[in-house]
C-alpha positions in Angstrom: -0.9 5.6 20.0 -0.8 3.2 22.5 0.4 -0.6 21.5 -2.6 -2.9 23.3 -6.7 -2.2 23.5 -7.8 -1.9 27.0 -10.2 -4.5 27.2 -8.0 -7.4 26.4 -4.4 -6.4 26.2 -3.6 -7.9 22.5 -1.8 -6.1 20.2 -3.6 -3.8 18.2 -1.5 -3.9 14.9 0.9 -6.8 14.2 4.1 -5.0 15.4 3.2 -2.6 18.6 4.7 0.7 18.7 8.5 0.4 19.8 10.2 3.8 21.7 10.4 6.7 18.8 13.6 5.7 17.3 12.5 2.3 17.1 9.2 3.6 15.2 11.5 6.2 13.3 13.9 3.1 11.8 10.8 0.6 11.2 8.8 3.4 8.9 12.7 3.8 7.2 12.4 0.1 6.8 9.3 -0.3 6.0 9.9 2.6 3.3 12.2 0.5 1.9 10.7 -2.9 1.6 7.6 -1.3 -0.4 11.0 0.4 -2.7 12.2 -3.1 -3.1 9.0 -4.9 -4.0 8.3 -1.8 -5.9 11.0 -3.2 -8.6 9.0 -6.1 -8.7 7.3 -4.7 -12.4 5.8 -5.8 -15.6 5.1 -3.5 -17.8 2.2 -3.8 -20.6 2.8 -2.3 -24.0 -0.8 -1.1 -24.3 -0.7 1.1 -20.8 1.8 3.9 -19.3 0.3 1.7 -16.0 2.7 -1.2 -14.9 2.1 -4.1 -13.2 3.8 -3.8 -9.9 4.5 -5.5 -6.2 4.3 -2.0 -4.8 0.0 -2.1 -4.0 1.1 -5.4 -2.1 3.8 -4.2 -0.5 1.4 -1.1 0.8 -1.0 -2.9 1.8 1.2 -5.2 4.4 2.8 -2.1 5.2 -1.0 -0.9 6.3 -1.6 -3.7 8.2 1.1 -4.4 10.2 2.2 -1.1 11.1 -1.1 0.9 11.8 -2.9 3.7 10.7 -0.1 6.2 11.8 3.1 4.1 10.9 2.5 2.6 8.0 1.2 6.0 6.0 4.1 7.7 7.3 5.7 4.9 6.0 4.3 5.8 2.4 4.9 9.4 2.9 8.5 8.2 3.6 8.6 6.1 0.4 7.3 8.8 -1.9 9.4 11.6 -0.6 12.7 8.9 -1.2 11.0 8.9 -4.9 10.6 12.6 -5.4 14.3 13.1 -3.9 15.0 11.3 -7.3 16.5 7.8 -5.6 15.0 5.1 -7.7 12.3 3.4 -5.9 9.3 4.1 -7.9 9.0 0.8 -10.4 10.8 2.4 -13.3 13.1 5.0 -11.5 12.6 7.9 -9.4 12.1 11.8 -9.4 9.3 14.1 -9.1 8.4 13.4 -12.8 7.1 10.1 -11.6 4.9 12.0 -9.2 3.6 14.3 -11.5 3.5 11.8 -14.7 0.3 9.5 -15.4 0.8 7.3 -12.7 1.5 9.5 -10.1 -2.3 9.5 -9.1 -2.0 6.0 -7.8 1.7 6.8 -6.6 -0.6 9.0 -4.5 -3.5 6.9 -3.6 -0.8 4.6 -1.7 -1.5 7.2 1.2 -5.0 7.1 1.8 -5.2 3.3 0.8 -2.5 3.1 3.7 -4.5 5.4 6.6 -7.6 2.7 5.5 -5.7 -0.4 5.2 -4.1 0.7 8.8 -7.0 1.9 10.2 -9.2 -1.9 9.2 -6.0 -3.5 10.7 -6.3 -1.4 14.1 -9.7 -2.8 14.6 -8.6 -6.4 13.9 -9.6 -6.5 10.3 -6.8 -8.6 9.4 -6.9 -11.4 11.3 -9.5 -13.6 9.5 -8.8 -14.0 5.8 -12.6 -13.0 4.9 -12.6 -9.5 7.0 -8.2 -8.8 5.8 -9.3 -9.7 2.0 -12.3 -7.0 2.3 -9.8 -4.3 3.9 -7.3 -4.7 1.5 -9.9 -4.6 -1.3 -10.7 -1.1 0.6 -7.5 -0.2 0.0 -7.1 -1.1 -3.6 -10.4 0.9 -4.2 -8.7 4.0 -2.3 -6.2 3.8 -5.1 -7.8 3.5 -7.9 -10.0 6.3 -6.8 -7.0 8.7 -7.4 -5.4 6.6 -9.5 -7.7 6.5 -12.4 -8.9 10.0 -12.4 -5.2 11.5 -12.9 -4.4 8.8 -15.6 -7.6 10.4 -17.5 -6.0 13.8 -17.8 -3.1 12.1 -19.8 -5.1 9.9 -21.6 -8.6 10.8 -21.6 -11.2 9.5 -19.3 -12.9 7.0 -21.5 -9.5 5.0 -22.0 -8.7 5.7 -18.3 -11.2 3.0 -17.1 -9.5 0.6 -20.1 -5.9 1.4 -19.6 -6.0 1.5 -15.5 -8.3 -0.2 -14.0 -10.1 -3.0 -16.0 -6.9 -5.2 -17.0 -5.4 -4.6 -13.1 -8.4 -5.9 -11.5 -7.7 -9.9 -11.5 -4.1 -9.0 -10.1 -5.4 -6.7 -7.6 -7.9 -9.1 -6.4 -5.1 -11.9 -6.0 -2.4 -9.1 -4.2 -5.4 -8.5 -1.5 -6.2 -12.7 -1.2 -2.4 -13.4 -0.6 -2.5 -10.5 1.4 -5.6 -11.8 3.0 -3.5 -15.1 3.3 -0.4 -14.0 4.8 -1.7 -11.7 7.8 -4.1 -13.9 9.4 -1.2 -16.5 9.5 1.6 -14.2 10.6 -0.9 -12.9 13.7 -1.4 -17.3 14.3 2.7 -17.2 14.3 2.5 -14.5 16.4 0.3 -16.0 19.0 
């Protein structure tokens, strides 16, 4: 992957490839951060689903680090998880994985690939354009997400108990999302 278009020579991502250890530590990193915000949790007593930093924390990942980076970056995250360290909101372990939230556990990956992807092509530079990736990436995961909660809870309460009452929050993760990478490119600059 190279670090600048052609045309232009501007960054294609927010930070440019670095030599492979330097990529190897900033996926670790990365990892991390979306384990830290990850703890960032409010659980609702009507829902196994909690509310979480971790779809905000994924979707910066995305954008900053590419396509390639930041979905290894994922990868990275939910393998820390299944090794049972506790980054997952309530803990860690392979349970997690395979529990009723581990369908949007899951959906972090291809909402990651999108979200980098959008980014690659300078999606997130203008609030309107970032907002619409991120919402891309939101969609990604509930599209798994949803889906495996049903098989624990039926597929009827699987639109009530996962999706409907995380939509407003959702929306507002990808608008201060939306927010913060346009700016951070303008500090960039």
């Amino acid at each position: 992957m190279t670090a600048y278009t052609s045309s232009r020579l501007q960054p294609r991502v927010l930070v440019p490839p670095l030599t492979a250890a330097g990529n190897a530590a900033l996926v670790l990193g990365a990892s991390l951060f979306i384990a830290l915000i990850a703890h960032v949790r409010v659980a609702l007593p009507f829902t196994p689903v909690p509310i979480t930093g971790q779809t905000f924390a994924v979707l910066l990942v995305a954008a900053a680090l590419g396509k390639r980076r930041g979905t290894a970056a994922v990868l990275a995250y939910l393998a820390e998880g299944v090794a049972g360290l506790p980054v997952f909101a309530a803990g860690g372990g392979a349970a997690y994985l395979l529990g009723p939230t581990g369908g949007y556990l899951l959906g972090f990956v291809p909402a990651a690939w999108l979200v980098g992807e959008f980014a690659e092509r300078g999606g997130d530079r203008r609030l309107t354009t970032a907002w619409l990736g991120f919402l891309l990436g939101e969609a990604a995961i509930y599209a798994l997400g949803a889906p495996w909660l049903g098989f624990f809870v039926g597929f009827r309460k699987a639109l009530a108990l996962g999706v409907l009452p995380f939509l407003l929050g959702d929306a507002l993760k990808a608008i201060a999302a939306g927010l913060l990478l346009p700016a951070l490119w303008r500090l960039r600059r």
